[in-house]
Backbone as CSV, one residue per row, in Angstrom:
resi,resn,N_x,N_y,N_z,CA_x,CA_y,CA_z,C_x,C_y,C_z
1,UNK,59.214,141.062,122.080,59.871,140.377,120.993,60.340,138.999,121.437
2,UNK,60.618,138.668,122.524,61.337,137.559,123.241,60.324,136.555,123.598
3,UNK,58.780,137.008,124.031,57.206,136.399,124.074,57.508,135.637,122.582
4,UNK,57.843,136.570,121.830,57.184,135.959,120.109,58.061,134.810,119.588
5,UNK,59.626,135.284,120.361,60.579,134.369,119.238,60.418,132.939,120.329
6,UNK,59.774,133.214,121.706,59.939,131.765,122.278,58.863,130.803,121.418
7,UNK,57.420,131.899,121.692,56.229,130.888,121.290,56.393,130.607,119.781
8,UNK,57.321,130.984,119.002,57.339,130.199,117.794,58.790,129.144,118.041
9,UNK,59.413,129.056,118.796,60.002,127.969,119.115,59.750,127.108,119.231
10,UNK,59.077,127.429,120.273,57.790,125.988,120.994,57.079,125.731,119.689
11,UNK,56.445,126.350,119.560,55.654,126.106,117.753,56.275,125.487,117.456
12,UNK,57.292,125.538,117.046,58.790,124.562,115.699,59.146,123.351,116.523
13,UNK,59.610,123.161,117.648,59.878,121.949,118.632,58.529,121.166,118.612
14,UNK,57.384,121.802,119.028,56.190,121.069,118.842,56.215,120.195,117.479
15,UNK,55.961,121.256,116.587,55.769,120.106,115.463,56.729,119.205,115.065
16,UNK,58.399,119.476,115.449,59.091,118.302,114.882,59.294,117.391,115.637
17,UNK,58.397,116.859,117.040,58.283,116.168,117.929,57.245,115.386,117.798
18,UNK,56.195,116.163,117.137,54.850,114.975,116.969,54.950,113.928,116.031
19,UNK,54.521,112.696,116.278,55.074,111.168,115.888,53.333,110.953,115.317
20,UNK,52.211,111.676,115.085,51.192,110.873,115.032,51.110,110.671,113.639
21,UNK,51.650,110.813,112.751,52.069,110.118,111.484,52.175,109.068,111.598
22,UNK,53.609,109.008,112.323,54.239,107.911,112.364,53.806,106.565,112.131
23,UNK,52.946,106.110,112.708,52.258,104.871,112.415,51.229,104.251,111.590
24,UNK,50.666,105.559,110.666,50.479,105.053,109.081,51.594,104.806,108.528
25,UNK,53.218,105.398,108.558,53.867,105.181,107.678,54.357,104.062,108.225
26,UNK,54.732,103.667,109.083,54.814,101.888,109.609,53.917,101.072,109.099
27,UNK,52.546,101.301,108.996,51.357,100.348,108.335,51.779,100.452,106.901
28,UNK,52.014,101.872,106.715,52.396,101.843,104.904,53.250,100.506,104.197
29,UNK,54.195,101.011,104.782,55.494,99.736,105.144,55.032,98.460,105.261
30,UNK,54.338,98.253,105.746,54.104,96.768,106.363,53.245,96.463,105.202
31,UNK,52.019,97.019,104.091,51.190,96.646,103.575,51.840,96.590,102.403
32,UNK,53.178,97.286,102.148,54.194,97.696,100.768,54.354,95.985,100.665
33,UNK,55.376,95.537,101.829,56.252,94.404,101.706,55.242,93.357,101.483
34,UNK,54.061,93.044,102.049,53.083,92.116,102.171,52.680,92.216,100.314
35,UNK,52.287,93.016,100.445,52.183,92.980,98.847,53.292,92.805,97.313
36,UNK,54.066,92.945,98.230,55.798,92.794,96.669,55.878,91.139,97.638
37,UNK,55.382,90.294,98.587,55.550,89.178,98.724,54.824,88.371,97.891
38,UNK,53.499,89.259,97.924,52.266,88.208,97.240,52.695,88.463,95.901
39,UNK,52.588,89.268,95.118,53.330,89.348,94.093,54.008,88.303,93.764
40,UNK,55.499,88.340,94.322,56.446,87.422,94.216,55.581,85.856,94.194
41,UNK,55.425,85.508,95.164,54.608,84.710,95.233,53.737,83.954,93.723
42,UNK,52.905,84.756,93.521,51.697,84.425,92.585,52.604,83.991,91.391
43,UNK,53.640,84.820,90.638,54.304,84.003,89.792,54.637,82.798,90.254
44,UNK,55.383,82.336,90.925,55.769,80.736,91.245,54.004,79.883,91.237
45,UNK,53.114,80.645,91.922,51.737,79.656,91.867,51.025,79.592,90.562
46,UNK,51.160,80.772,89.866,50.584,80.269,88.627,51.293,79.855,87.935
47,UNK,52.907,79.227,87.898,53.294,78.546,87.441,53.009,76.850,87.653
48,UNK,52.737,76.500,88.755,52.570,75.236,89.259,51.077,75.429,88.927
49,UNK,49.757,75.912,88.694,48.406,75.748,88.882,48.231,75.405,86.792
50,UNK,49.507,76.339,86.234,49.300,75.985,84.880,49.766,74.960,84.389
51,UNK,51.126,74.352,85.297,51.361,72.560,84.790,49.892,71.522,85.152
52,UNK,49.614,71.747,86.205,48.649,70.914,86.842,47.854,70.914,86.164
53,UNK,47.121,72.225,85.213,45.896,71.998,84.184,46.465,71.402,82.924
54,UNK,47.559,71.361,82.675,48.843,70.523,81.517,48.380,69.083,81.531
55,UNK,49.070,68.719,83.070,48.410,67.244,83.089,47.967,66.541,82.779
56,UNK,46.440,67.546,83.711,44.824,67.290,83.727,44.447,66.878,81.785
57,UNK,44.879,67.983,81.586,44.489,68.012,79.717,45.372,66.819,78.905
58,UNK,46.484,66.384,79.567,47.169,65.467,78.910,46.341,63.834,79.265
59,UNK,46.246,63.871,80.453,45.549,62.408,81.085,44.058,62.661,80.206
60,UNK,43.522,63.491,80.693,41.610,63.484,79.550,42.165,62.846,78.153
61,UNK,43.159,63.902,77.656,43.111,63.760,76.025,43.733,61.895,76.028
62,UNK,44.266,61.595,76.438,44.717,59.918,76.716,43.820,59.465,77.028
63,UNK,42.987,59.327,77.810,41.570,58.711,78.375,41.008,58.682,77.049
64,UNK,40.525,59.827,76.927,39.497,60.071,75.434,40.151,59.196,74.169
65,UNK,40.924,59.810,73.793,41.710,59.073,72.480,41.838,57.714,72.614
């Protein structure tokens, strides 16, 4: 009985010791934030890429006219 209750000890210590997860969920992490940056990001750029075609369309239509 004392064989059984060790080797499922070791069993239970084993598994709450193994880390080889661990470092997808660090990559997870790392690809989360990279992406809620770009995100963030892209609003402010397509704000500035849609004045710039504003411009563009204001100077043509002046040229033209």
């Amino acid at each position: 009985m004392n064989d059984l209750m060790l080797k499922m000890y070791i069993n239970v210590k084993n598994f709450v010791e193994r880390e080889e997860g661990q470092d997808l969920v660090e990559y997870a992490l790392v690809v989360a934030i990279i992406a809620l940056g770009a995100i963030a990001g892209m609003g402010k750029l397509a704000a500035e890429i849609n004045s710039a075609f504003d411009q563009v369309s204001t100077t043509l239509s002046t040229a033209v006219g």
